[in-house]
C-alpha positions as CSV (number, residue, x, y, z in Angstrom):
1,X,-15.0,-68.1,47.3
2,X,-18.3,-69.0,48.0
3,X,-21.6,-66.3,47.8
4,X,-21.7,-65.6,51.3
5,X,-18.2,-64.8,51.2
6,X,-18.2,-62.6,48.6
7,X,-21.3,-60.5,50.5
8,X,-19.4,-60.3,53.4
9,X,-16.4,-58.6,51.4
10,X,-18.4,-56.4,49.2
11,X,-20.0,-55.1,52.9
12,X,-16.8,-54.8,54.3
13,X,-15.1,-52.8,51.5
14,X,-18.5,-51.0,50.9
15,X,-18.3,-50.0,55.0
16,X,-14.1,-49.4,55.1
17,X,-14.5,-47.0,51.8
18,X,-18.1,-44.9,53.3
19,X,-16.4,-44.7,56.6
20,X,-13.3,-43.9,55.2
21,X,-14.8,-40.7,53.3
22,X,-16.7,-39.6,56.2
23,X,-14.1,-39.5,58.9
24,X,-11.3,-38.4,56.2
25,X,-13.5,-35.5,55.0
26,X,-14.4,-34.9,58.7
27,X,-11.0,-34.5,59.6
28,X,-9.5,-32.4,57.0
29,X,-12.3,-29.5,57.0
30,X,-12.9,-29.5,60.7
31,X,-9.1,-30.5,62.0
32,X,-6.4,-30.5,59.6
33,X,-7.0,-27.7,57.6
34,X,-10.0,-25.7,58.2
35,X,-11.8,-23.1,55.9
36,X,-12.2,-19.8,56.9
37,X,-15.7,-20.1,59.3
38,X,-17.8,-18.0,57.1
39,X,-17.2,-21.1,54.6
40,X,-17.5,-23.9,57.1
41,X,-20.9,-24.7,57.2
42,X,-21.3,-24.5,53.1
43,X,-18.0,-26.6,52.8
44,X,-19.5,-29.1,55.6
45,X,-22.9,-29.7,54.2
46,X,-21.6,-29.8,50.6
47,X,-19.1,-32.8,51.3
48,X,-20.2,-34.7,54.5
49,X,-23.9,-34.2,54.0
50,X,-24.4,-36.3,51.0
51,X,-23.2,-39.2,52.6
52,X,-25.8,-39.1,55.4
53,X,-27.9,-40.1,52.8
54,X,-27.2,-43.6,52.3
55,X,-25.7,-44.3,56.0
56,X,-28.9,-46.0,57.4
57,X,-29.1,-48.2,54.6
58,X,-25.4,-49.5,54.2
59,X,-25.4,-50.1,57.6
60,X,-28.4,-52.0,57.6
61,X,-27.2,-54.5,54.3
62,X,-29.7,-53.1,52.0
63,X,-29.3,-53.9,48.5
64,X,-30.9,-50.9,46.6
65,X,-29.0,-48.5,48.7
66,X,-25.7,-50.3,48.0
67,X,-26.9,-50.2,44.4
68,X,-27.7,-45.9,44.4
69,X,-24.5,-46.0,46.3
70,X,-22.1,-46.4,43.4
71,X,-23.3,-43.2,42.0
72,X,-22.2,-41.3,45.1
73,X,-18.4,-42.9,45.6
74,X,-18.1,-42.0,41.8
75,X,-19.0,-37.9,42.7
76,X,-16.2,-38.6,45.4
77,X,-13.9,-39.8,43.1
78,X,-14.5,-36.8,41.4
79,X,-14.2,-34.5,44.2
80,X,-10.9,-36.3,45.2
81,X,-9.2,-35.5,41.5
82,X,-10.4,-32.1,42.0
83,X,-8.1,-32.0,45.6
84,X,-5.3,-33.6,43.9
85,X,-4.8,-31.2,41.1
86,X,-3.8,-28.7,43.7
87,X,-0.5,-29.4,45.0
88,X,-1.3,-28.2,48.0
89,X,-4.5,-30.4,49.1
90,X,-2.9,-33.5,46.7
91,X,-2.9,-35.7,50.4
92,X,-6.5,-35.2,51.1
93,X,-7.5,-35.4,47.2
94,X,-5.5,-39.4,46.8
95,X,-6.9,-40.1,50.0
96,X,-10.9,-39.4,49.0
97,X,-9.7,-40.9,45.7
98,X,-8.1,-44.5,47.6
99,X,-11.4,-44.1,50.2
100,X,-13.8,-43.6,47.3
101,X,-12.6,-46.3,45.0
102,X,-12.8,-48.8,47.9
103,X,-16.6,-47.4,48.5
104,X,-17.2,-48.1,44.6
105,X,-15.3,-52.1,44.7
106,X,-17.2,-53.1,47.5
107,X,-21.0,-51.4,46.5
108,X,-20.3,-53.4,43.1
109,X,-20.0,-56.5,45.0
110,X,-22.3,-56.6,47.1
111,X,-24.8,-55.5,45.2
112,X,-23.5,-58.4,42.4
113,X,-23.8,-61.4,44.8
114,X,-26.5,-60.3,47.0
115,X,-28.8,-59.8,43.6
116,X,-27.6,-63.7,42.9
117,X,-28.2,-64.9,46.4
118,X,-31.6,-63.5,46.8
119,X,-32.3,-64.7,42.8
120,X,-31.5,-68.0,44.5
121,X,-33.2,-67.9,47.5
122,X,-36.4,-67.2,44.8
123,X,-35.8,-69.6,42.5
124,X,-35.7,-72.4,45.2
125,X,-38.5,-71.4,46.7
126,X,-41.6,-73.5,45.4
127,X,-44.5,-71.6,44.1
């Protein structure tokens, strides 16, 4: 595959694995099965705020947001093993798992062959 290729694939798994968390999460706490409402809110801005963080940069390719990325879709991964050791929320904790793993792939590399292109792209330039 060339470099370009393998940008446009970390970006796609990097988008499929952030939107995956954010709708999945969405879903479950406000539609599937909701917390009692005096926990909503806490619940809500405890798992879906901390990815508003990085939204306007992934959507806009930026590489040091993809990079400060990985960190979050690891917290997820740990938030999903913490769902699936109840048997009762084990759906919604392999899903955030599967949706948090794909976040991490694709934030890995992008980040790896964007760094290489734009180390290119610098290197080729003439001083």
């Amino acid at each position: 595959m060339s470099l370009t290729q393998w940008i446009k694939l970390g970006r796609v798994l990097t988008l499929l694995g952030y939107f995956g968390l954010l709708i999945g999460l969405f879903a479950w706490h406000l539609l599937i099965d909701p917390p009692p409402r005096h926990l909503m809110s806490v619940i809500i801005f405890f798992q879906i705020g901390p990815l508003m963080l990085p939204l306007f940069g992934l959507l806009n390719g930026k590489l040091y947001t993809h990079a400060w990325s990985m960190y979050l879709a690891i917290f997820y991964f740990v938030v999903g093993v913490w769902y699936a050791g109840h048997d009762r929320d084990l759906g919604i904790g392999l899903y955030v798992i599967a949706s948090s793993l794909l976040f991490f792939a694709g934030t890995v590399i992008y980040t790896r062959y964007m760094g290489r292109s734009l180390k290119n792209r610098d290197e080729s330039t003439p001083a």
